[in-house]
Structures are given as C-alpha cells and as structure tokens.
C-alpha positions in Angstrom: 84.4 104.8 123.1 82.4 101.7 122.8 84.2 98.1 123.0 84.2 97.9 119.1 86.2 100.9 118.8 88.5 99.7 122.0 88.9 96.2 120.2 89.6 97.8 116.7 92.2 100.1 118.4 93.9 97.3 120.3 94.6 95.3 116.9 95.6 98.6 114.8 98.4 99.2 117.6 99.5 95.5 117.4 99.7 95.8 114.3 101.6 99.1 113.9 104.3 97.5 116.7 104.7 94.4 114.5 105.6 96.9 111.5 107.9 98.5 113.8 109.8 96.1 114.9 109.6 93.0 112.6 110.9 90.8 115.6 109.3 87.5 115.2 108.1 87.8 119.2 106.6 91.1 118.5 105.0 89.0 115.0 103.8 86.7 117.2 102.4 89.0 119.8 100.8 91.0 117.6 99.1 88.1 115.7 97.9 86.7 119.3 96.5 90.7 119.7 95.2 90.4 115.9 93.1 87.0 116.8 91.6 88.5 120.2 90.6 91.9 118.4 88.8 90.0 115.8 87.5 87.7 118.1 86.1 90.5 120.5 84.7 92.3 117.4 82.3 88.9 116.2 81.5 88.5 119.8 80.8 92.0 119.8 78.6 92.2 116.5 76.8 89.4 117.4 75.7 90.5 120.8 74.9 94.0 119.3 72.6 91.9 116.4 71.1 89.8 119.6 69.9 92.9 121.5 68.3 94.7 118.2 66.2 91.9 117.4 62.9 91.9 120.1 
C-alpha cells in the first residue's frame, strides 16, 4: 500500500464516521482528517511529479 492509497483511506473512513454519526465533533473531526488527506495527497503527487522528471 503506497502513502496515496494510506492517505485516500484515512479520508474515506473519516468520512464514513462523520455519516455515521452526524455529531458535529465527529463533523469536525472528520473535516480536520478530510483537510490532512487532501493535503498529504498534493504533497504526495507533487513529490511523485518531482522524482519522474530527471
């Protein structure tokens, strides 16, 4: 499992708690998780683009 697939896993399971549980600390949790995920997934595209190009 590469770190794109860990970061896209972490935000699917936030995501699937917050529709749970609607609870606006499990919201707001899961958004926080939501905004890393997508974070780590740029940072991980553009390191992946980085290390293709010579």
């Amino acid at each position: 499992m590469t770190e794109f697939q860990g970061w896209l896993l972490l935000a699917m399971l936030a995501a699937i708690v917050v529709a749970l549980t609607h609870s606006w600390y499990w919201v707001a949790i899961g958004i926080t998780f939501a905004v890393i995920g997508v974070c780590g997934l740029l940072t991980d595209l553009a390191k992946s683009e980085r290390n293709r190009q010579p």
